[in-house]
N, C-alpha and C positions, 0 to 999 in steps of 0.2 A: 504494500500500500504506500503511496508518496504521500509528502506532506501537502501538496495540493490538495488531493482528494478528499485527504483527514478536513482540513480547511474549508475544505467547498463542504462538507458534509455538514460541519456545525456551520455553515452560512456566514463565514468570516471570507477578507480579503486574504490573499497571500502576497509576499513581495520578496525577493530574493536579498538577504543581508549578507554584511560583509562576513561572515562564518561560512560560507562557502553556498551550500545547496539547502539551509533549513530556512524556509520563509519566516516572517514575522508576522503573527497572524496582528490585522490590526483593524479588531471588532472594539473601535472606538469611534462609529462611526464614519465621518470624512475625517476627524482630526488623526493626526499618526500621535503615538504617544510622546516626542520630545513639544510635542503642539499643547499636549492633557497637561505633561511636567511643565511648560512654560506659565499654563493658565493657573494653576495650583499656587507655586513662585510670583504670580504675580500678584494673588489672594493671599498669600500668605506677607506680602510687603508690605500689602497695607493692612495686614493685623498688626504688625511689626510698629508702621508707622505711626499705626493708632495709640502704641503703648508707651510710645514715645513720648507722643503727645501729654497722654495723661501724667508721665510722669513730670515732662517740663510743666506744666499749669499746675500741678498741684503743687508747686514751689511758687508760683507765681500769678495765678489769678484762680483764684481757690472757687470763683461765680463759673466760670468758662470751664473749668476742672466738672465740677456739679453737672453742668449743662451738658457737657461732655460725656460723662460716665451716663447719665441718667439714659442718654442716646443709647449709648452702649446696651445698654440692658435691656433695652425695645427692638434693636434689631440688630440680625444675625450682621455677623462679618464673613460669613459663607462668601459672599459674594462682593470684594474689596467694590468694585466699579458701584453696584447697587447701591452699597451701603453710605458711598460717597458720594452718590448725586440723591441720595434720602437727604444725609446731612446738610447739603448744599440748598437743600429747597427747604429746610426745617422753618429756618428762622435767618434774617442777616449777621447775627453774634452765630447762628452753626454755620454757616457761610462761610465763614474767615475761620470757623476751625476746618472745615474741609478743605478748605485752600491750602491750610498748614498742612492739613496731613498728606493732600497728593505732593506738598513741596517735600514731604520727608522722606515719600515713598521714591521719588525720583532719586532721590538724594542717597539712599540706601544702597538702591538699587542699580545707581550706577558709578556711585563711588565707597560706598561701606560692604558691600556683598562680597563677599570672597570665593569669586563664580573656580578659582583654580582648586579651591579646599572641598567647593562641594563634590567636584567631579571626581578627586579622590577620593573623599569621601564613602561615594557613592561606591565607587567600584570597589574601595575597602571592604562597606557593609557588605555588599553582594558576594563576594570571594568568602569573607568570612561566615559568613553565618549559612552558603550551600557548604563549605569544608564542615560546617559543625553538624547540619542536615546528616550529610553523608556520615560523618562519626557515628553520631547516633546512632546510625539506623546500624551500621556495622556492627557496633558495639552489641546492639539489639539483636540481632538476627546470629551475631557471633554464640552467644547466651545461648538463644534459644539451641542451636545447634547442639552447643556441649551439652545443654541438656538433655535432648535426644538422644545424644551417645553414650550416659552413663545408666 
């Protein structure tokens, strides 16, 4: 059986990766996943951003701090873009905190992020934790083994 067929079977695309001949299945719709990871990263800036925020105002304008968090707590940050054109249309005092926080989110994101540590990062985690997968199960099935043999 090829990986196409496996792929057309569950109703996913296939695309050929740089690993040679196993596609990448990519049942994320039209987005490919570095598309899903950018959109994620970019929700996740302006959670970043948001926290930022509160932490500078809560040294500094403790009314806008208030006004701030109490937002917070009415609506998700699921959705960074959403939750900043909510802010933006609240009130003109959440206006000029949305304006801070897409300036922080910028700001993070193209000068505080450490896009070289994630990509190691990333491929750290992944290495490490299929070598422990694999342990495990080795370890596991090693067990059961000796157990059958005695």
């Amino acid at each position: 059986m090829s990986w196409d067929s496996v792929f057309q079977a569950l109703g996913t695309a296939s695309s050929e990766t740089k690993l040679g001949s196993a596609p990448v299945a990519l049942g994320f719709g039209e987005a490919s996943p570095e598309t899903k990871a950018a959109k994620n990263l970019h929700n996740f800036f302006t959670y970043v951003a948001v926290r930022v925020v509160i932490a500078q105002l809560a040294d500094t304008t403790p009314e806008a701090h208030k006004d701030l968090m109490e937002f917070v707590d009415r609506h998700s940050l699921n959705d960074g873009d959403k939750f900043c054109a909510a802010l933006m249309r609240e009130s003109p005092n959440h206006k000029t905190l949305a304006m801070r926080i897409l300036e922080v989110r910028s700001a993070y994101c193209n000068r505080d992020f450490e896009w070289d540590n994630l990509e190691r990062l990333a491929k750290k985690m992944a290495d490490e934790a299929n070598t422990k997968i694999m342990r495990d199960y080795l370890l596991e099935t090693s067990q059961v083994n000796n157990d059958n043999e005695k």
